[in-house]
C-alpha positions as CSV (number, residue, x, y, z in Angstrom):
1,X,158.9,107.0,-25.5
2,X,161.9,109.2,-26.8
3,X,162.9,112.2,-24.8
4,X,165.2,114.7,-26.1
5,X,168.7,114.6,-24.5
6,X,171.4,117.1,-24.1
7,X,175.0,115.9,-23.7
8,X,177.1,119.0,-22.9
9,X,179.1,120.0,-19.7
10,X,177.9,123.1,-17.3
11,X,181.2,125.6,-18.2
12,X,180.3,125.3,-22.2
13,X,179.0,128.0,-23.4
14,X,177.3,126.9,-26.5
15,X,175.7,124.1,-23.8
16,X,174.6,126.5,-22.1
17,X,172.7,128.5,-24.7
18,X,170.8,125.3,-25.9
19,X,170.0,124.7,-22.3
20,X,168.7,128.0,-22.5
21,X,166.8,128.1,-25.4
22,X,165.2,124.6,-25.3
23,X,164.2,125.7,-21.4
24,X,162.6,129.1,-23.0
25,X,160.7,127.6,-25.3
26,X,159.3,124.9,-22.5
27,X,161.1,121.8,-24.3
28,X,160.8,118.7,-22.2
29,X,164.1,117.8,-22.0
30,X,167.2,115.7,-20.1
31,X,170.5,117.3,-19.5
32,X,173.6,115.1,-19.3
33,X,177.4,116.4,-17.9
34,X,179.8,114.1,-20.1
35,X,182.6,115.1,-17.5
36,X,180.5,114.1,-14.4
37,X,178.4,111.4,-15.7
38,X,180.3,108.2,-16.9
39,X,177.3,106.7,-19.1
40,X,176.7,110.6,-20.8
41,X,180.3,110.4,-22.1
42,X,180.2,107.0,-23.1
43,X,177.0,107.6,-25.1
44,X,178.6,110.4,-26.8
45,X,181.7,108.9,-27.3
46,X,179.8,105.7,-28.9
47,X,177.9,108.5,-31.6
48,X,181.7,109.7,-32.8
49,X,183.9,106.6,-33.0
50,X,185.5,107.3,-29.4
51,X,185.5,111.2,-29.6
52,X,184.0,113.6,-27.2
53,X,182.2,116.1,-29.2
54,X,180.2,118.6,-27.4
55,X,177.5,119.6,-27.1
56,X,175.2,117.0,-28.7
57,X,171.9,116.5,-28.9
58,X,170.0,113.1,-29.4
59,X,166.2,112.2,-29.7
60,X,165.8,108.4,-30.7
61,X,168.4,107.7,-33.2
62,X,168.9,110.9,-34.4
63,X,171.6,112.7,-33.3
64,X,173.3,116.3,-33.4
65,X,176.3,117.9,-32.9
66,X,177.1,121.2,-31.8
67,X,174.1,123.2,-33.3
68,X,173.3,126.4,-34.2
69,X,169.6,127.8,-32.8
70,X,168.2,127.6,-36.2
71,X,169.7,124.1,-36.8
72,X,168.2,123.1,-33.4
73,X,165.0,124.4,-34.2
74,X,164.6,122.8,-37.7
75,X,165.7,119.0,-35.6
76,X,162.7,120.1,-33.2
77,X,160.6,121.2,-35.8
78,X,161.3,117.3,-37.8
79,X,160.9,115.4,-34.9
80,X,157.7,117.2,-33.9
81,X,159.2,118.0,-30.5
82,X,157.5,121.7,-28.9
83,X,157.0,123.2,-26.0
């Protein structure tokens, strides 16, 4: 089964925010360090064609990259993720 996956690092802020929000709304999720964790980083470098973009999310195939709340929400909302 999918699980929703954060790829982020713990000094970004914006990582830190979706980590907060998704952990607000009860979100089942898994949080990744791509400077710590040698497989997080090469799973997000693999999504951007060897670039380290930050923070992303992924579910499945579906992917996104630094989101707002409202875009996160709406990628929750279509993948029928909740709380």
């Amino acid at each position: 089964m999918d699980k929703l996956k954060l790829f982020g690092t713990q000094w970004c802020l914006k990582s830190a925010k979706l980590r907060n929000f998704l952990q607000a709304q009860w979100v089942d999720f898994e949080d990744f360090n791509v400077e710590t964790e040698e497989l997080a980083e090469k799973t997000v470098r693999e999504l951007y064609g060897g670039e380290l973009k930050f923070p992303t999310l992924t579910y499945g195939d579906s992917f996104l990259k630094n989101p707002s709340i409202s875009e996160l929400k709406a990628f929750l909302e279509k993948h029928k993720i909740q709380g």
